[in-house]
C-alpha positions as CSV (number, residue, x, y, z in Angstrom):
1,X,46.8,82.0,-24.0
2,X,49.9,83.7,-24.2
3,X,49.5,86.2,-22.0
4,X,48.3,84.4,-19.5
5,X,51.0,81.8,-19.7
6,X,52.8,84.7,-19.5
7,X,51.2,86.0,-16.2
8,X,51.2,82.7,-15.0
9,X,55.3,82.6,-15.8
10,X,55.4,86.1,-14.1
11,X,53.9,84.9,-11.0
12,X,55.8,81.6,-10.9
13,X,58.8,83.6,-11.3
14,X,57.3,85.9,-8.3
15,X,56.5,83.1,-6.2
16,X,60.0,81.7,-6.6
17,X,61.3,85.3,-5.5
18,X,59.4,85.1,-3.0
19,X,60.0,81.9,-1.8
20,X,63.7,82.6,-1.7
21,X,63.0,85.1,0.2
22,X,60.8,83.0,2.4
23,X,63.9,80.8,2.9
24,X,65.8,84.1,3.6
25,X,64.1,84.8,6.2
26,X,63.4,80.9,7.3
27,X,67.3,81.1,7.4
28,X,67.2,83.9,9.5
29,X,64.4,83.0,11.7
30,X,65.9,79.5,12.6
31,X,69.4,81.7,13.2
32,X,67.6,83.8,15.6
33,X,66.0,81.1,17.1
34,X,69.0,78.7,17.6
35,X,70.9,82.5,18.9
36,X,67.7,83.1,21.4
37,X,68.2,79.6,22.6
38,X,71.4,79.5,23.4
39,X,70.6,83.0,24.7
40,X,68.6,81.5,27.0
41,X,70.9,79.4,27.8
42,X,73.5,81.6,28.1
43,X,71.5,83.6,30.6
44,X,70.5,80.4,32.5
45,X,74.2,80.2,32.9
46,X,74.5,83.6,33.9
47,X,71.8,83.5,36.4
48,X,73.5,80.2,38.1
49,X,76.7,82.0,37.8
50,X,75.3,85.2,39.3
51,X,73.3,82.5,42.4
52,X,77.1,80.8,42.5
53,X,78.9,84.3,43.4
54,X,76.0,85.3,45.5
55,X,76.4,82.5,47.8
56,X,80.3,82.8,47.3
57,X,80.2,86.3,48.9
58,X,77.4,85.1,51.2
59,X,80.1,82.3,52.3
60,X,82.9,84.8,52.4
61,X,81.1,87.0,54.2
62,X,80.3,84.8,56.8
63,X,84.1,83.7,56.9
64,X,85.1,87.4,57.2
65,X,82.7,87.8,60.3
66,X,84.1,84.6,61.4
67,X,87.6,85.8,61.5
68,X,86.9,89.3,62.6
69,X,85.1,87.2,65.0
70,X,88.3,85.3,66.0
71,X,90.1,88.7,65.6
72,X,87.7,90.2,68.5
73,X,88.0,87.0,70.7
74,X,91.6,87.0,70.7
75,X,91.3,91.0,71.1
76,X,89.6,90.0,74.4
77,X,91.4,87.3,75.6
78,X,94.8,89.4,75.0
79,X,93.3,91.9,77.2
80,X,91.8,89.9,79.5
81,X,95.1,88.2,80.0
82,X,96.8,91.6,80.5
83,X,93.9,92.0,82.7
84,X,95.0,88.7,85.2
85,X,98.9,89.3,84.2
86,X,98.4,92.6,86.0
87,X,96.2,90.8,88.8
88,X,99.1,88.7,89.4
89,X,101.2,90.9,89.7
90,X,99.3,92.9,92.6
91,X,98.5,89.8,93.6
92,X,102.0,88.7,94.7
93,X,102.5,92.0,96.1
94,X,99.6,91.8,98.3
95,X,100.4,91.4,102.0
96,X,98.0,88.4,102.3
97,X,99.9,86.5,99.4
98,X,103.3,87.2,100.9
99,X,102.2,86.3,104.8
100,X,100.8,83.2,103.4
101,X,103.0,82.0,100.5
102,X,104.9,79.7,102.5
103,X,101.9,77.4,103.0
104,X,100.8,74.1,100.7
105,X,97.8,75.6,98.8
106,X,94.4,73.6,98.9
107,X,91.7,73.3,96.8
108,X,88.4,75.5,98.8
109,X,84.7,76.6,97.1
110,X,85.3,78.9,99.9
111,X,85.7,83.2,98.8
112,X,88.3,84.8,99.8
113,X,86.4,87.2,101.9
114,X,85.1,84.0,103.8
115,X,88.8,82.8,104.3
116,X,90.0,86.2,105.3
117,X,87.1,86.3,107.8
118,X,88.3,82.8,109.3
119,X,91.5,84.1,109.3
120,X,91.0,87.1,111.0
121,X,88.7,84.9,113.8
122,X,92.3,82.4,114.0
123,X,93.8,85.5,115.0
124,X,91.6,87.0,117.3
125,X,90.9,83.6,118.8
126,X,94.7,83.4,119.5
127,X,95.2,86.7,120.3
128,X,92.7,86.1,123.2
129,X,93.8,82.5,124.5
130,X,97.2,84.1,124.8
131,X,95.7,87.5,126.9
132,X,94.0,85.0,129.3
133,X,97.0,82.9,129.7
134,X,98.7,85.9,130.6
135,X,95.8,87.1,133.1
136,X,95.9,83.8,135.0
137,X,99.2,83.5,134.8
138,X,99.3,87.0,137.0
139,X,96.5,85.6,138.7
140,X,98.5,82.8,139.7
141,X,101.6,84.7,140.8
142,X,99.8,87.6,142.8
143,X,97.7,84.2,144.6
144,X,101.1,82.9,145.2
145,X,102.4,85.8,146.6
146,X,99.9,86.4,148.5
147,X,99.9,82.7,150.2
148,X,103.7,83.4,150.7
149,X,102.9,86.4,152.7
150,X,99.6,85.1,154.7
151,X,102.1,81.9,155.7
152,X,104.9,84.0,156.8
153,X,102.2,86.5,158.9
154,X,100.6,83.1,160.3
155,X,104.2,82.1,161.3
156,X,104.9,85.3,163.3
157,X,101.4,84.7,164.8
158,X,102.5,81.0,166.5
159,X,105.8,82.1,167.2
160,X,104.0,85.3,169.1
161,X,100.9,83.3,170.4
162,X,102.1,79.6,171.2
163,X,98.6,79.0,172.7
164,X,96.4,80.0,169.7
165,X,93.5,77.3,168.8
166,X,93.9,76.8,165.1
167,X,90.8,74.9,164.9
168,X,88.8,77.1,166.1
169,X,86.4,78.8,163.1
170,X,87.2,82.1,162.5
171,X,84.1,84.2,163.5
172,X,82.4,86.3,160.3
173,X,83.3,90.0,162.4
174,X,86.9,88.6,163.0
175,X,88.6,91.5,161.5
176,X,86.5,93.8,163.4
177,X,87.2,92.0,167.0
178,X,90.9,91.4,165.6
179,X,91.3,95.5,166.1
180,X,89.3,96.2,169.1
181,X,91.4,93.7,170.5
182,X,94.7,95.0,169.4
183,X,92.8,98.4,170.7
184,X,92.2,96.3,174.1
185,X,95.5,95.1,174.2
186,X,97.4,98.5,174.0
187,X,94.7,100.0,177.1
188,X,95.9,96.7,178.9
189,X,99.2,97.7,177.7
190,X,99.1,101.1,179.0
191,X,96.8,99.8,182.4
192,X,99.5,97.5,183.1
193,X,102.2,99.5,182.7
194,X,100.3,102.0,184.7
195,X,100.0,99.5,187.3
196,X,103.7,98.6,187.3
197,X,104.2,102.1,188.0
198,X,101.8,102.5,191.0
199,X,103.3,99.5,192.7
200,X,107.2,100.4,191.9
201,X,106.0,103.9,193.2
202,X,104.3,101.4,196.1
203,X,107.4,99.5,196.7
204,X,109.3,102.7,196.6
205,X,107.0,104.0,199.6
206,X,107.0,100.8,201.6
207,X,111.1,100.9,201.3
208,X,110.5,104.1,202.2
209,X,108.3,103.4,205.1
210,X,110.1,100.8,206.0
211,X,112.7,103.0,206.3
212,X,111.6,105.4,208.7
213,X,110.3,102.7,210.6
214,X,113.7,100.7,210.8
215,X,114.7,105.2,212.2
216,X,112.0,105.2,214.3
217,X,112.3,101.6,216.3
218,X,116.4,102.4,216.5
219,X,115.5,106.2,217.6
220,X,112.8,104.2,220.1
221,X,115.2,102.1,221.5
222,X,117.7,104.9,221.8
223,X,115.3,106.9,224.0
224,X,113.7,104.0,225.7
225,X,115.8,101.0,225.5
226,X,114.1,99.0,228.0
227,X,110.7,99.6,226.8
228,X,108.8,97.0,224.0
229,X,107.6,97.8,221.1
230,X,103.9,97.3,220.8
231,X,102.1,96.1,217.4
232,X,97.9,97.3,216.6
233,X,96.2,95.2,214.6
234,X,92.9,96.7,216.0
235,X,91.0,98.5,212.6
236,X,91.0,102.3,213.8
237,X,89.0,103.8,211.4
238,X,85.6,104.5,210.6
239,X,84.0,100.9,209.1
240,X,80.3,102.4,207.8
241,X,81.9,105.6,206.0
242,X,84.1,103.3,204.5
243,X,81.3,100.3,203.7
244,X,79.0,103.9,202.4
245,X,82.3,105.3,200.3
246,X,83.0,101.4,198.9
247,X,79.4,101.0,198.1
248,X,79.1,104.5,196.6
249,X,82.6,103.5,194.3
250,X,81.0,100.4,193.4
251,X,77.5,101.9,192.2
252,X,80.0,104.8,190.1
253,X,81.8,101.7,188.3
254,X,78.8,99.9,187.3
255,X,77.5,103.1,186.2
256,X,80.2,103.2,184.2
257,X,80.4,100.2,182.7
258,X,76.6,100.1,181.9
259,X,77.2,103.4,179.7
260,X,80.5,101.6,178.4
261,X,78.0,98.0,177.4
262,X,75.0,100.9,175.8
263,X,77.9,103.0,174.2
264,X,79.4,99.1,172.6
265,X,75.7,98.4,171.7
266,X,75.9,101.3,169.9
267,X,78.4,101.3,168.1
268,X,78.3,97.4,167.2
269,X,74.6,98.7,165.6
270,X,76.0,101.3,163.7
271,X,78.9,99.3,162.4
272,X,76.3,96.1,161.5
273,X,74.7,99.5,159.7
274,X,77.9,100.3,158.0
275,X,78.4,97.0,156.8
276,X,75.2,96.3,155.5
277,X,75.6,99.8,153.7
278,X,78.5,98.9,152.3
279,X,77.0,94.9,151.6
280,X,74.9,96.9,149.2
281,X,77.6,98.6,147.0
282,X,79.8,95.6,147.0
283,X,77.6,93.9,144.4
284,X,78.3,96.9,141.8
285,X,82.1,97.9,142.8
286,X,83.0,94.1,143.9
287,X,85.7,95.9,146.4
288,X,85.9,92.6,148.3
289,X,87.6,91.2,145.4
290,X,90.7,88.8,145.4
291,X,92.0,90.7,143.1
292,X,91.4,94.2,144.9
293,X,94.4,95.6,147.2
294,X,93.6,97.3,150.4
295,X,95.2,100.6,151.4
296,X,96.2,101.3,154.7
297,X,93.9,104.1,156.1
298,X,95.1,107.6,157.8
299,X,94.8,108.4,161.4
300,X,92.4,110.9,161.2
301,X,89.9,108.3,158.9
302,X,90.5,105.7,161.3
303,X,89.3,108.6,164.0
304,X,86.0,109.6,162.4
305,X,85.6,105.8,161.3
306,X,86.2,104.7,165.1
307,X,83.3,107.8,166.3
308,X,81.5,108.7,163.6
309,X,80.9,105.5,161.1
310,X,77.8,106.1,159.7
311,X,78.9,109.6,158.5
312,X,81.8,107.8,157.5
313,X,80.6,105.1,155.8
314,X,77.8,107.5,153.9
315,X,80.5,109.7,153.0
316,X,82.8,106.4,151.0
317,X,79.8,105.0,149.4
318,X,79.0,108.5,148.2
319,X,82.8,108.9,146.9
320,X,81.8,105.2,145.2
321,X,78.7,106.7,143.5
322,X,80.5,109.9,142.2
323,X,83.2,107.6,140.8
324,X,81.0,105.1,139.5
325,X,79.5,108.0,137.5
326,X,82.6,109.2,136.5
327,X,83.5,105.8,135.5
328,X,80.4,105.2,133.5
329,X,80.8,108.7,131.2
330,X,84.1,108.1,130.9
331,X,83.3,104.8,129.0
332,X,80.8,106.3,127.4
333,X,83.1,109.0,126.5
334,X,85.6,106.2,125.4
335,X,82.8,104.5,123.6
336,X,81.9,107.7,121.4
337,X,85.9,108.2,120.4
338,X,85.7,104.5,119.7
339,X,82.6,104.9,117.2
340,X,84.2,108.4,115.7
341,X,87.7,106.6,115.7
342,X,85.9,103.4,113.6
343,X,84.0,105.9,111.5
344,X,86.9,107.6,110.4
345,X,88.8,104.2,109.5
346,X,86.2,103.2,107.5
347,X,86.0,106.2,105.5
348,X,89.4,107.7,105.7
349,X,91.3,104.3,105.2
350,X,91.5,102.4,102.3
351,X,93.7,99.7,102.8
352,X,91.6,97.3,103.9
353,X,94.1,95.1,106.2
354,X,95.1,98.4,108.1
355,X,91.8,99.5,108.3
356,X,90.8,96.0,110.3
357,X,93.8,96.2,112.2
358,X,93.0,99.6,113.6
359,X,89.3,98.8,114.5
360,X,90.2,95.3,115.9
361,X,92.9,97.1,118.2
362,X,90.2,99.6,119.1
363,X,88.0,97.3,120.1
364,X,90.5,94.5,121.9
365,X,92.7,96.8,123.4
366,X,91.1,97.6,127.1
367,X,93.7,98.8,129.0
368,X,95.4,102.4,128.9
369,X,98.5,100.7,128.6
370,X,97.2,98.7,125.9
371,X,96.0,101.2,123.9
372,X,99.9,103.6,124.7
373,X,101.2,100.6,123.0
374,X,98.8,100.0,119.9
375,X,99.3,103.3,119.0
376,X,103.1,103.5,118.7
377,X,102.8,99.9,116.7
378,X,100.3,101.8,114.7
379,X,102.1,104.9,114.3
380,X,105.4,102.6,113.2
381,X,103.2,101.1,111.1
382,X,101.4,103.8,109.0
383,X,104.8,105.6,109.0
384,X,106.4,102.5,107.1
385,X,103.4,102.6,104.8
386,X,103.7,106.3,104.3
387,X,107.6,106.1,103.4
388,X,106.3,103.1,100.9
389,X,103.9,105.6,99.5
390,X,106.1,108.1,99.2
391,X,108.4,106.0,97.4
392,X,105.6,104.8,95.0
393,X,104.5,108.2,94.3
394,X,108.4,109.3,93.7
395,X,108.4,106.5,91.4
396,X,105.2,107.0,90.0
397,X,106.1,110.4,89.2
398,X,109.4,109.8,88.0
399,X,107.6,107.4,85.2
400,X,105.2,110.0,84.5
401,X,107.5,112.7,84.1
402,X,109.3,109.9,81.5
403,X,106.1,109.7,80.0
404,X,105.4,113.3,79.8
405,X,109.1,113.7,78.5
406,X,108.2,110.9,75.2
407,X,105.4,112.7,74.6
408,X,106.7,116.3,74.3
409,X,109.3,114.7,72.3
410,X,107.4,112.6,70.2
411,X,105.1,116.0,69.3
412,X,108.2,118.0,68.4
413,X,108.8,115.7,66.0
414,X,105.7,115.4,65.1
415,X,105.5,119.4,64.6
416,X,108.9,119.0,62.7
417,X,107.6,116.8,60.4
418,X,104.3,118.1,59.6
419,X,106.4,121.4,58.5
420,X,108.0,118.6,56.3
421,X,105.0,118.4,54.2
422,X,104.6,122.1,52.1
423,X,108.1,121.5,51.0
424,X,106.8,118.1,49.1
425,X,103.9,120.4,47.2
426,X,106.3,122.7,45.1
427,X,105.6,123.1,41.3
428,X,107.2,124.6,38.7
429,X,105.5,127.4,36.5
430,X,107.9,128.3,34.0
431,X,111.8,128.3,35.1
432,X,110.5,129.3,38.3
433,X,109.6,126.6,41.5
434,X,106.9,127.5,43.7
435,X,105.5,126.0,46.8
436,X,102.1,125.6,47.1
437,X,101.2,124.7,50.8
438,X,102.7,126.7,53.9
439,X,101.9,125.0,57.5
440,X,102.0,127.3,60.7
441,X,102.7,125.2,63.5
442,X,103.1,127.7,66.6
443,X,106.3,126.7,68.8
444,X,105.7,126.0,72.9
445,X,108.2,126.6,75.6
446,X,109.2,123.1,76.9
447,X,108.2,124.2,80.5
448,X,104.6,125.3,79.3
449,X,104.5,121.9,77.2
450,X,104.9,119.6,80.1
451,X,102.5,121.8,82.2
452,X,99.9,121.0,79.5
453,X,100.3,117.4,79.1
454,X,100.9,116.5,82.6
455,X,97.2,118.9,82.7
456,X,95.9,116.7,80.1
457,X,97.1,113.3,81.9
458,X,95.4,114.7,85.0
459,X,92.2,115.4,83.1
460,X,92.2,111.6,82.1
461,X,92.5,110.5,85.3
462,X,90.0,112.3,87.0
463,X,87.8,110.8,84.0
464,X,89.1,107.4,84.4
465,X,87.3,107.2,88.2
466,X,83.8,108.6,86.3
467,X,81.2,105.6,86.8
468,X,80.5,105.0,83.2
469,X,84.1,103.4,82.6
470,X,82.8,100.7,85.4
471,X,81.0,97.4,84.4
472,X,78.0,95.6,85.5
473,X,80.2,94.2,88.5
474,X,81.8,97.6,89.2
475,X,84.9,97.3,88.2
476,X,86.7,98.6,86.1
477,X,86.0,98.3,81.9
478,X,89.3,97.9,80.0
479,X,87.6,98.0,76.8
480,X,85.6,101.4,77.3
481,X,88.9,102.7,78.9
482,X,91.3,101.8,75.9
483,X,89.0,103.2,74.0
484,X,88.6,106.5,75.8
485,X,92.7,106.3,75.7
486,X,93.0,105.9,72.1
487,X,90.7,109.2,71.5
488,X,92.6,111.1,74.2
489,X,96.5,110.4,73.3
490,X,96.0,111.0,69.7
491,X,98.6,112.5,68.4
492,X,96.5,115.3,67.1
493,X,94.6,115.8,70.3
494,X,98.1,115.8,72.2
495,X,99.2,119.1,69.7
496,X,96.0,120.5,70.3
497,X,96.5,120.4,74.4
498,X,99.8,121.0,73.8
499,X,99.9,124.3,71.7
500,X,97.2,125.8,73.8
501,X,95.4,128.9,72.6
502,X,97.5,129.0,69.6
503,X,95.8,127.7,66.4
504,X,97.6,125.7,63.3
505,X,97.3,127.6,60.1
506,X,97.1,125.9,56.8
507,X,98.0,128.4,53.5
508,X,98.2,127.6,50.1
509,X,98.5,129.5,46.8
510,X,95.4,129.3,44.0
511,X,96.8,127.7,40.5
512,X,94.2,129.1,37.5
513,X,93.2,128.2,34.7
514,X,95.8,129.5,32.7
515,X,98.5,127.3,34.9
516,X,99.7,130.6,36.6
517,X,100.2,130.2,40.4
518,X,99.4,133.5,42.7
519,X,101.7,134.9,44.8
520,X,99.9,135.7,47.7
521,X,98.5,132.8,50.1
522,X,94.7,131.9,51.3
523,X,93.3,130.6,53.9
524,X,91.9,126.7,54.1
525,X,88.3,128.2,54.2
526,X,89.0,130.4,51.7
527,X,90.4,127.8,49.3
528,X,86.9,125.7,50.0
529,X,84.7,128.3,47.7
530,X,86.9,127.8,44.9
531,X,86.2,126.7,41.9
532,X,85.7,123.1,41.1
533,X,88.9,122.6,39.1
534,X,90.7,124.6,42.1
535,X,89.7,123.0,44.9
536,X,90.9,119.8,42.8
537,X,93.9,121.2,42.3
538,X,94.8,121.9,45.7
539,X,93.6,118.7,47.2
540,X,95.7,117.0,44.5
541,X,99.0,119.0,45.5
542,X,98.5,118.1,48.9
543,X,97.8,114.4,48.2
544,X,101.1,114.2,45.9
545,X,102.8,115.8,48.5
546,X,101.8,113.4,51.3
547,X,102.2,110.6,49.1
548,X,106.1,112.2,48.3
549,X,106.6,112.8,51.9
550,X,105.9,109.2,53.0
551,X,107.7,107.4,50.2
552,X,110.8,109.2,51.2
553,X,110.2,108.2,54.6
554,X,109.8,104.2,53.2
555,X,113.5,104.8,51.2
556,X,111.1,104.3,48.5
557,X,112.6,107.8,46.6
558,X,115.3,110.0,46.8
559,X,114.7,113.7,47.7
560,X,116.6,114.6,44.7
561,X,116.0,112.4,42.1
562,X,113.4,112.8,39.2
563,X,109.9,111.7,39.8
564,X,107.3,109.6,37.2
565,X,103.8,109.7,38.5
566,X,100.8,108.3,36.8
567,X,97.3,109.2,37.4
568,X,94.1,107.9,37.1
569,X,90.9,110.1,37.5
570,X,87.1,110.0,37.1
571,X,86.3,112.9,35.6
572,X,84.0,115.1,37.7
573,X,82.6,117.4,35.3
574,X,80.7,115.8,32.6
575,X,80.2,117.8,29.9
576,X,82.5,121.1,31.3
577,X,85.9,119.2,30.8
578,X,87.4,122.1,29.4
579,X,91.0,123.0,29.5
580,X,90.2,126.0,31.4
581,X,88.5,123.6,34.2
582,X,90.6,120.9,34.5
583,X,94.5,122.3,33.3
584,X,94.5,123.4,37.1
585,X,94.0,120.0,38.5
586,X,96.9,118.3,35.9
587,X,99.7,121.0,36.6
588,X,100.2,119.8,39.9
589,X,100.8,116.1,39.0
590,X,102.7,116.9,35.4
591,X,104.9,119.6,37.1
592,X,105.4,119.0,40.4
593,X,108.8,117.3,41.5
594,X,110.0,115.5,44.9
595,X,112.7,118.5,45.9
């Protein structure tokens, strides 16, 4: 009984061990439960914290893109406002602006090409109402003339010819019976006269006659006084050989004038012939024209016109023909110029307003006269324009030849500086200092370095015109050509045009492991298969040394004051971070002084 109350004590002593230990572990269980809720709970907070920054940096991001959208609107509406300032500008300069400034604008849907066009019809409209004017108004005085000189003429005509019937009609061959009767008249003329002659030269006989009669009958009475004289009226000659010679002179004179009425017959055939001939060219040459002056004709034309008119007639409307022809190649002549001449404008010219005014006067101006005086207007004209472009260009190139100057400037500087830099990478080793970096940066005659970047601004010109730099409109892109300019005048694209052939060397000295610099300098390829620790080293020095150079240039330090630099690096190499490694890449920054 004793032992097994003493068992039984052993195991009640056991169980209560264990049951503390139970509770141990209860204790600890309920610890790690309450410490897995809460992290739970913790992580539930993490995870809403993790969704808040989420949609944080979702929200910021959109506001970035927002702003950098705002950023690229404004971008674009500077530019496009440069864009219109500079369209302005031209605009006031253009000749259509400054002819029609002066006028109260008004509100159109109408495009400028459309108004241009109406403007151009105004002108041409005007330009003809005034050229008729002018016609008629010659019209009118040449009619008045001529009604000046047809009144006088009809004056001399009543004065000459009181008796004249004015209201008879004048016959449709007028002219031509107007100069066989002046012909008539100057035979009768000459018959008359002729006639006058005979019977002065008849008078003078008679007197002459009567003279030796008035002898005769005083020489009669002298010898036979007492005798009287006797008169014969008895006819003494022979009556039938003078009826046969009358009748015979007669027959001769009719004769006559029967070949005289054949030979009129004739000739008023041929010149009904001649004028229906020349009926038949009127309609194209329209020589029977108010407007047409006759010419007085020669002797000998009016000769073979007066014997031979058919001939004569043949031989004018022939003349008519030949000049007709030569009339209708010349204008075809005149017509191909024109075509060439409007050819050429169109492709030669491009201002447009000069190039409409030459084809409009090309194609307005008829007369030789007219065309004598267009040209000189034209010729003062393009020769103003020329001295304006020749002023423009002087000026153009006097800006570019600024420009060119900045530039060439701005790169010696540039150059000057740069050789600046090797000077900020100097270490010292020991008691001794020694620079690191050495820049070659090859010099350029100033002529030679204008001839290069004026080359260079002629390149990008010639590539400005290239139809990619155009839009879907065709004109001209300003953001694909600022672009464009911002590659091509980089400064380091403007030393590379301007140094040429010439190359800029970069040399630096190694630093090893044992912080010992070597005297001798390598190449920038060379230095790339260094070493890890090397190459770190020599990217440090010139990093330090750029970061020198431009805090001197901010006032930020004093060439010649000390220098306290802290860095902070990753280290690289994992598990090779020996001394031997990485001393090269610290003596740079623990060394190394602004001088």
């Amino acid at each position: 009984m004793e032992a097994e109350l003493i068992r039984s004590k052993a195991k009640i002593d056991q169980f209560r061990d264990e049951r503390s230990g139970l509770a141990l572990y209860m204790e600890k269980a309920r610890r790690a439960l309450v410490i897995e809720k809460t992290i739970e709970a913790e992580q539930g907070l993490l995870k809403q914290a993790k969704e808040n920054v989420h949609a944080a940096e979702q929200r910021l991001a959109a506001v970035l893109d927002a702003i950098n959208a705002l950023n690229e609107k404004r971008r674009s509406i500077d530019a496009r406002l440069s864009n219109v300032s500079a369209e302005l500008r031209i605009l006031k300069r253009n000749d259509d602006y400054l002819a029609l400034r002066a006028l109260t604008p008004e509100k159109t849907d109408k495009s400028k090409a459309v108004i241009k066009e109406q403007i151009k019809n105004l002108e041409m409209r005007l330009n003809q109402i005034n050229k008729t004017r002018g016609e008629w108004e010659e019209k009118r005085k040449g009619a008045a003339s001529e009604i000046k000189h047809l009144d006088e003429a009809m004056s001399r005509l009543r004065r000459e010819y009181d008796a004249i019937d004015e209201t008879q009609v004048f016959p449709g061959d007028g002219d031509q019976q107007l100069i066989l009767l002046q012909s008539r008249i100057k035979q009768l003329a000459k018959e008359e006269k002729r006639r006058a002659d005979a019977a002065q030269a008849a008078r003078s006989e008679k007197d002459k006659q009567d003279g030796k009669l008035s002898s005769r009958k005083e020489q009669f009475q002298q010898h036979f006084p007492n005798e009287a004289v006797v008169s014969f009226h008895a006819y003494a000659g022979n009556a039938a050989q003078d009826l046969y010679d009358e009748k015979k002179r007669l027959n001769e004179r009719k004769s006559y004038l029967d070949q005289e009425s054949s030979r009129i017959e004739k000739e008023l055939t041929a010149i009904n012939q001649a004028r229906t001939q020349l009926d038949k060219f009127e309609i194209a040459h329209h020589f029977t024209a108010p407007d047409i002056e006759a010419i007085a004709l020669t002797s000998e034309e009016i000769n073979d016109f007066t014997y031979n008119r058919k001939k004569s007639v043949s031989g004018i409307t022939r003349g008519l023909e030949e000049n007709q022809a030569d009339v209708t190649a010349g204008k075809a002549e005149v017509g191909r110029a024109q075509q060439t001449f409007k050819t050429f404008c169109r492709t030669q010219i491009s201002d447009v307003k000069l190039r409409q005014m030459a084809i409009s006067g090309i194609e307005t101006k008829q007369s030789y006269e007219e065309i004598v005086a267009f040209k000189k207007n034209m010729s003062l004209r393009i020769e103003r324009i020329s001295h304006y472009a020749r002023e423009h260009i002087r000026q153009s190139d006097k800006d570019l030849q600024l420009f060119i100057d900045q530039i060439q400037t701005h790169l010696r500087t540039l150059a000057e500086e740069l050789r600046q830099i090797p000077k900020k990478t100097k270490v010292k080793v020991k008691d001794d200092w020694k620079q690191i970096y050495s820049f070659t940066i090859p010099e350029w005659k100033e002529e030679d370095g204008k001839a290069r970047i004026r080359n260079h601004i002629e390149w990008i010109l010639k590539k400005l015109k290239d139809p990619s730099f155009l839009n879907e409109e065709g004109r001209q892109d300003s953001g694909k050509i600022r672009k464009a300019l911002d590659t091509w005048l980089q400064s380091k694209q403007l030393l590379r045009e301007i140094i040429g052939s010439d190359v800029l060397k970069v040399t630096l000295r190694k630093v090893a492991s044992d912080s010992t610099v070597s005297t001798r300098y390598y190449t920038w390829e060379t230095s790339n298969i260094w070493s890890g620790g090397e190459r770190w080293s020599k990217n440090m020095t010139l990093f330090l040394g750029i970061l020198n150079y431009v805090a001197e240039k901010k006032k930020h330090l004093k060439s010649n004051g000390q220098l306290h630099r802290a860095v902070i690096l990753d280290n690289p190499f994992g598990q090779a971070s020996s001394d031997h490694v990485l001393s090269p890449v610290f003596l740079s920054p623990s060394s190394s002084v602004s001088k």
